[in-house]
C-alpha positions in Angstrom: -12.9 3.5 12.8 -13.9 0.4 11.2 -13.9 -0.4 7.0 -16.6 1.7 5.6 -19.0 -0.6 3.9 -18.8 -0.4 -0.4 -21.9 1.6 -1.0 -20.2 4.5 1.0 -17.0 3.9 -0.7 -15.4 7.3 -2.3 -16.0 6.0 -5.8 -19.9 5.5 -5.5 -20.2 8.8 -3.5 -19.2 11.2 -5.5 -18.4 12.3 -9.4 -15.0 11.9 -11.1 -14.9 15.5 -11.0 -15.7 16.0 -7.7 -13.7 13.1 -6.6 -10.6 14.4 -8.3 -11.4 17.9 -6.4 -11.6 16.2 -3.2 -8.1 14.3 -3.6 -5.9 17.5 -5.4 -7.2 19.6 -1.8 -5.7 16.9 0.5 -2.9 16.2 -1.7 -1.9 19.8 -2.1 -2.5 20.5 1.8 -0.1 17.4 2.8 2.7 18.6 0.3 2.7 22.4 1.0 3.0 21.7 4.7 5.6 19.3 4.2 7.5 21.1 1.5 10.6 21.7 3.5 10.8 18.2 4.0 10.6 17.3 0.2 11.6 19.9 -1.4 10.4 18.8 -4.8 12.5 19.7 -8.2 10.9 21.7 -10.3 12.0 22.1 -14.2 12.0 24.9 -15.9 9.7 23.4 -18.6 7.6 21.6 -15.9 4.2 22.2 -17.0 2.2 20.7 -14.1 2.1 20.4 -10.6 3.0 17.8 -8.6 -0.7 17.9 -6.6 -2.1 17.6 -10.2 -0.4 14.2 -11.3 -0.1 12.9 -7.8 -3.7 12.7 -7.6 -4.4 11.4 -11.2 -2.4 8.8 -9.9 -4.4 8.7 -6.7 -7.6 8.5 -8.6 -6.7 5.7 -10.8 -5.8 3.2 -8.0 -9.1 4.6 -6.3 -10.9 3.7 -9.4 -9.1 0.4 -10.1 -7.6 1.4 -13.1 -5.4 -1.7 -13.4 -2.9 -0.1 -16.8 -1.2 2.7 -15.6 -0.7 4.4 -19.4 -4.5 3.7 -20.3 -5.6 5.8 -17.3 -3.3 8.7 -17.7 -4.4 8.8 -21.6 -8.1 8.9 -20.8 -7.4 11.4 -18.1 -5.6 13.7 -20.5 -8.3 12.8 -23.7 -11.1 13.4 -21.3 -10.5 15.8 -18.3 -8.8 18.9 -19.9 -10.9 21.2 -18.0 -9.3 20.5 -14.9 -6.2 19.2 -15.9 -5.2 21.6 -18.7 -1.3 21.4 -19.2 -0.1 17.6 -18.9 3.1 16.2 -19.9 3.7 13.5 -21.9 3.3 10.0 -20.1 6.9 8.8 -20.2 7.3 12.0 -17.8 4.0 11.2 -15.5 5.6 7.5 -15.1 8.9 9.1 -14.0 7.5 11.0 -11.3 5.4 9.0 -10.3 7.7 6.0 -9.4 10.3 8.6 -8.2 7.4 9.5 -5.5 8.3 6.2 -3.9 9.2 7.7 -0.2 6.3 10.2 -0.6 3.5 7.4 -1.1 4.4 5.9 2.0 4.7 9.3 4.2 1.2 9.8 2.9 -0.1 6.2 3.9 1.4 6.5 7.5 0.4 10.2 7.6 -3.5 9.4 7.1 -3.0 6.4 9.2 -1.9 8.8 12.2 -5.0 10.7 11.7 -7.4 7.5 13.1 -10.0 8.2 15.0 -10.2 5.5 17.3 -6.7 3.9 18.8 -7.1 0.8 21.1 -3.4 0.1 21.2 -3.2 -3.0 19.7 -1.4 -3.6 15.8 -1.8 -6.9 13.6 1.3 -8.0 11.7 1.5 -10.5 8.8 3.0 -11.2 5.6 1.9 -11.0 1.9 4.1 -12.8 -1.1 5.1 -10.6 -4.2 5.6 -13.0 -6.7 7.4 -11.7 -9.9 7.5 -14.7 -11.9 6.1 -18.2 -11.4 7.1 -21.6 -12.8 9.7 -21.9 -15.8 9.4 -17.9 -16.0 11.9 -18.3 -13.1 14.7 -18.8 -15.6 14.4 -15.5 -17.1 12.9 -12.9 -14.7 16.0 -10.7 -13.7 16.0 -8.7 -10.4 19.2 -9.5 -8.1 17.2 -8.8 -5.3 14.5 -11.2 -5.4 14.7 -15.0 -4.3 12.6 -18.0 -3.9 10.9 -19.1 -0.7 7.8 -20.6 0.5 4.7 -18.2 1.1 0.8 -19.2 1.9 0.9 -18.9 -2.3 3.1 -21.7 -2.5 6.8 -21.7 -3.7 7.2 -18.0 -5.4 10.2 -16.1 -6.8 9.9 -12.6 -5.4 9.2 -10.6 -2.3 7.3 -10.7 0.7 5.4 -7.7 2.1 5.6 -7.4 6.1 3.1 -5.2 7.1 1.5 -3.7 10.5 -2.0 -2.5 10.2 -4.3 -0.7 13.6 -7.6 -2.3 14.3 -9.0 0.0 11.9 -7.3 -1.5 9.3 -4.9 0.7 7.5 -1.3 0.5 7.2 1.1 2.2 9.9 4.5 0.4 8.5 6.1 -1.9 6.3 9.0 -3.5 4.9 9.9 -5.3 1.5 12.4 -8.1 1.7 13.1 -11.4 -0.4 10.6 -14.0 -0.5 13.5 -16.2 1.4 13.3 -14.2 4.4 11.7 -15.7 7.3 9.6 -13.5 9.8 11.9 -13.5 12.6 14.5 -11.7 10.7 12.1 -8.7 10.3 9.9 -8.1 12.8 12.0 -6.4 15.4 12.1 -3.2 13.2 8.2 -3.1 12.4 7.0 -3.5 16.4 5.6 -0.6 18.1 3.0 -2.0 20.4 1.3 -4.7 21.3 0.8 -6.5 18.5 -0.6 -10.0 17.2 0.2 -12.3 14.8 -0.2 -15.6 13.7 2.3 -19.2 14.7 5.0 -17.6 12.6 5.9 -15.1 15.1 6.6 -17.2 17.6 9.5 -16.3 20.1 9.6 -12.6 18.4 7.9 -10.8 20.7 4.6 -10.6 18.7 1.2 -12.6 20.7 0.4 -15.2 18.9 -1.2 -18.5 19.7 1.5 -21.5 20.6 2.4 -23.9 18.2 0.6 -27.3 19.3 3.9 -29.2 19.8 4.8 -26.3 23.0 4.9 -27.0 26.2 3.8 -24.0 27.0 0.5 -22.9 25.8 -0.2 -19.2 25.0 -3.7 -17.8 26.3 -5.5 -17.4 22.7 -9.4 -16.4 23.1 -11.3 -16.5 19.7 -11.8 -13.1 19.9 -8.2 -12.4 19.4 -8.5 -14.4 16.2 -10.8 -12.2 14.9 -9.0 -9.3 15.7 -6.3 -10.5 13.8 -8.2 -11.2 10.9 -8.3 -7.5 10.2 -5.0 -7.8 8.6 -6.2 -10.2 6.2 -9.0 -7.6 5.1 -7.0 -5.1 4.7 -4.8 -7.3 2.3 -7.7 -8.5 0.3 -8.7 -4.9 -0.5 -5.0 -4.3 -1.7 -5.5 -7.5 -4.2 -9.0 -7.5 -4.6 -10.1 -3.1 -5.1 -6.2 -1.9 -5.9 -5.1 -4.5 -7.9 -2.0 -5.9 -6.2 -0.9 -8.4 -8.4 -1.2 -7.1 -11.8 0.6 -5.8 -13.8 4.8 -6.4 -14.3 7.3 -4.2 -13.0 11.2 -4.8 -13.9 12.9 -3.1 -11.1 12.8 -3.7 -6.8 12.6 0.0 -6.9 9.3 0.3 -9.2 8.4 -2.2 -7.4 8.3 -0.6 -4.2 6.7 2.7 -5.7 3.8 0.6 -7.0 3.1 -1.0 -4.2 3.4 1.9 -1.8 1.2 4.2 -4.0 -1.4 1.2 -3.6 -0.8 1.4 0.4 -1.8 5.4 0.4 -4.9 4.8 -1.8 -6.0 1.7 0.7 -5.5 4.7 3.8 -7.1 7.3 1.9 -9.6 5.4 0.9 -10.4 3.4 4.2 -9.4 6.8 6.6 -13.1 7.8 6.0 -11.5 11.6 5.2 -12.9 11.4 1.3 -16.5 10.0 3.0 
């Protein structure tokens, strides 16, 4: 499987409507044969599913819809024929964010389903900055911190991630933007797996820094095969919007950027193609 090339991607191929068909099937196929599992709470005066406004969330971040509440009002203003009964927004935003766990099942479960497997993973980091410069002195989370990232000095978090040579995410792990690499990379390994000089001594290949002794083998090819990381992080900035918007909590947080990790796998999985 490699990235499917922008004309084929799901949002030129088909209509909204049929788009918004295509994701409700898979969405309510994953969570009815993992209901056990979930075991989702259902109110008495719940007047949706769960398959209808996961996949108007689904849809948005396939679309780019960078404001969470304009997309959910145009949805309601514009689509009532397929989505009839929707609840107010403050309700959508609840569940949605409480689906934290569920958006990354989903991720790693349409990463399972590649194609192609040549046993080799990528690993890298990407910075979460919350607040930059004098903004610093007023953002409250507890569980962010300052550190170095390639975005310069941020106050945040840093995204560890492991993607297959096909490019979608298998696992990853949010920790403070203070942490170094070597403190979190023993509980994302599964295979071989590359990475760049700040992996050194963890277990990951990766080229030598030039002061070793020791040189590591390094072909250029491996290079480009650990670019494939980098891809799949610029579609999570670039198409999904990683960096916008302002979230007050580590936990919504987490949510937002995992729901952004299942639409990257559904939409690179080729299964909407």
């Amino acid at each position: 499987m490699v990235f499917i090339a922008m004309r084929n991607h799901p949002r030129y191929q088909h209509s909204l409507e049929e788009l918004f068909l295509r994701v409700f099937i898979l969405v309510d196929d994953w969570l009815k044969a993992n209901q056990e599992r979930f075991r989702l709470p259902v109110q008495a005066n719940q007047v949706a599913s769960y398959s209808e406004l996961f996949t108007i969330a689904l849809v948005g971040e396939l679309l780019a819809q960078p404001y969470e509440s304009v997309w959910y009002w145009l949805v309601r203003q514009n689509h009532r024929g397929l989505f009839p009964r929707l609840p107010e927004y403050s309700r959508y935003h609840r569940i949605v964010r409480n689906a934290e766990p569920l958006w990354a099942e989903l991720a790693q479960s349409l990463a399972a389903k590649e194609d192609e497997d040549w046993g080799i993973e990528v690993i890298d980091t990407k910075p979460l900055p919350i607040a930059k410069g004098k903004r610093w002195e007023w953002a409250k989370m507890p569980e962010a911190s300052k550190g170095f990232s390639t975005m310069g000095m941020v106050w945040g978090f840093k995204l560890h991630a492991v993607v297959s040579l096909g490019g979608l995410f298998r696992r990853w792990a949010f920790v403070p933007a203070h942490v170094h690499e070597s403190r979190v990379v023993e509980g994302l390994l599964g295979r071989a797996t590359l990475g760049d000089r700040a992996y050194v001594g963890t277990g990951v290949y990766c080229p030598s820094r030039k002061n070793m002794k020791r040189q590591t083998f390094w072909p250029r090819a491996l290079s480009r095969l650990r670019k494939r990381i980098e891809t799949s992080f610029s579609s999570l900035v670039r198409s999904l919007h990683l960096h916008v918007g302002q979230v007050k909590t580590f936990w919504s947080l987490r949510a937002r950027v995992n729901l952004k990790i299942a639409a990257h796998n559904l939409m690179h999985s080729g299964v909407l193609v």
